[in-house]
N, C-alpha and C positions, 0 to 999 in steps of 0.2 A: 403427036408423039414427042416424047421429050429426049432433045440431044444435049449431054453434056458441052460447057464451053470450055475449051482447051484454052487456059490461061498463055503459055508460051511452048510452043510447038516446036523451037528451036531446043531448048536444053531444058525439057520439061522434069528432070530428077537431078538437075545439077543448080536447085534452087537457094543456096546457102553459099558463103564464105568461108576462105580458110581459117584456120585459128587464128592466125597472126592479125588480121586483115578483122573478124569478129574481136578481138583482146581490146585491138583501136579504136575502134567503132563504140566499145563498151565505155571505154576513158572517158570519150569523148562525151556519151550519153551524160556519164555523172559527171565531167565535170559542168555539164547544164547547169546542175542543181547546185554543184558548187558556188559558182561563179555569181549566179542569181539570187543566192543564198536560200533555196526553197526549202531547206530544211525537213523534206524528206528523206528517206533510206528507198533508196535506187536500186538496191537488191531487188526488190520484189517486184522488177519492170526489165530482169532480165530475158524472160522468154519471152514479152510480148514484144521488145526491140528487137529480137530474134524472129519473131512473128513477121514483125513489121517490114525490115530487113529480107527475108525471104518474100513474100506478097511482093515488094518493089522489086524484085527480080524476076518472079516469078511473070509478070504483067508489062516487065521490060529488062530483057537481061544484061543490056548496057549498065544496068544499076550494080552490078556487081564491080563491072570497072569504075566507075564512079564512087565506092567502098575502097578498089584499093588505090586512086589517085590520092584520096582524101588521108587513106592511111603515111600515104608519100609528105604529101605534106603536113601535116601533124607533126611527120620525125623531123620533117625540115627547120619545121616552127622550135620543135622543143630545143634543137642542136642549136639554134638562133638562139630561143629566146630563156632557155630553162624553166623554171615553173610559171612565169608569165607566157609561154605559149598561147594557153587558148584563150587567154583574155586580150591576144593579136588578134587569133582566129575568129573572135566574137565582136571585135570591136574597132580594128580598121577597115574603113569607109572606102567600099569600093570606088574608084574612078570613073562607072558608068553609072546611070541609073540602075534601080534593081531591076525591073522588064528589059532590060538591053542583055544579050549576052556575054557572058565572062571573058574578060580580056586575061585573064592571068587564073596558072594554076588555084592561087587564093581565095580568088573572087568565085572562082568553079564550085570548091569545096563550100564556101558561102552559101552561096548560094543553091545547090541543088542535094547537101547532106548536112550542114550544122542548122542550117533554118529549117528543115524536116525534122532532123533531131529536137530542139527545142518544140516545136508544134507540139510534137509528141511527148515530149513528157510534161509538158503544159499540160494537154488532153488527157495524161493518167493520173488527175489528180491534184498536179501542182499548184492550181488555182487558187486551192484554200490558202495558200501562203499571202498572197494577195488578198486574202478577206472576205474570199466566198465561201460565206459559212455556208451556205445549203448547195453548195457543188460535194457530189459525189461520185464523181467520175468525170460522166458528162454532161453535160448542162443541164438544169433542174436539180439533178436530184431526184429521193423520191419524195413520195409520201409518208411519212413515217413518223408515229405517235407519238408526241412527246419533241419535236424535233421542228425546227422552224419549218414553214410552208416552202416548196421549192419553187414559187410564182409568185408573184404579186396577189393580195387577195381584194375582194371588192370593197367597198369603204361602206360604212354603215348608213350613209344617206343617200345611195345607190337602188 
């Protein structure tokens, strides 16, 4: 017989962010693609960040406090640093290894929401900016006429 699996049993409808707290979260996405220059439009990766975001809660609801720390300091960084913000947030070198846990609010958001956030929008696509012409999402690609093969093909003396 088939039982449904109850993702989080603690706040099972209270799987999303407030606005404030989603707004930051959104900044922060695009400015990924800013910063990196991937030269996509980030609109079109708003409901699956939304997607993604909810699932990380939904499967661990701590993650929603972990959304609004992250939001905390974000405002901290911009009051600091003004539009060099997130290229603080992306590119001062933690003082522990990264497998060691966060010694400071910074290194926290580091590590367990801006390195998520990039994965992700690497994962929806951003690859091709880097030169993967037969990436379509996610790795491969497809099959598709006319259109480079998404694997290596066999060599003719094979």
């Amino acid at each position: 017989m088939y039982q449904a699996r109850v993702s989080n049993v603690v706040i099972p409808s209270e799987s999303i962010v407030t606005p404030d707290v989603d707004e930051a979260m959104w900044q922060l996405f695009v400015a990924v693609g800013d910063f990196w220059k991937l030269g996509d439009d980030p609109g079109a990766y708003r409901l699956r960040l939304r997607a993604f975001m909810s699932n990380r809660i939904r499967v661990n609801p701590i993650y929603r406090d972990f959304y609004v720390i992250a939001k905390g300091v974000i405002e901290g960084l911009l009051a600091q640093y003004g539009a060099a913000a997130y290229e603080q947030l992306f590119t001062q070198k933690p003082r522990i290894t990264p497998t060691a846990p966060p010694q400071t609010p910074l290194e926290f958001v580091q590590q367990y929401v801006a390195n998520e956030f990039i994965g992700l929008r690497l994962a929806l696509g951003s690859f091709k900016t880097f030169g993967a012409i037969n990436y379509c999402g996610y790795f491969g690609g497809a099959n598709i006429q006319g259109q480079p093969v998404p694997y290596r093909t066999p060599s003719k003396e094979e």
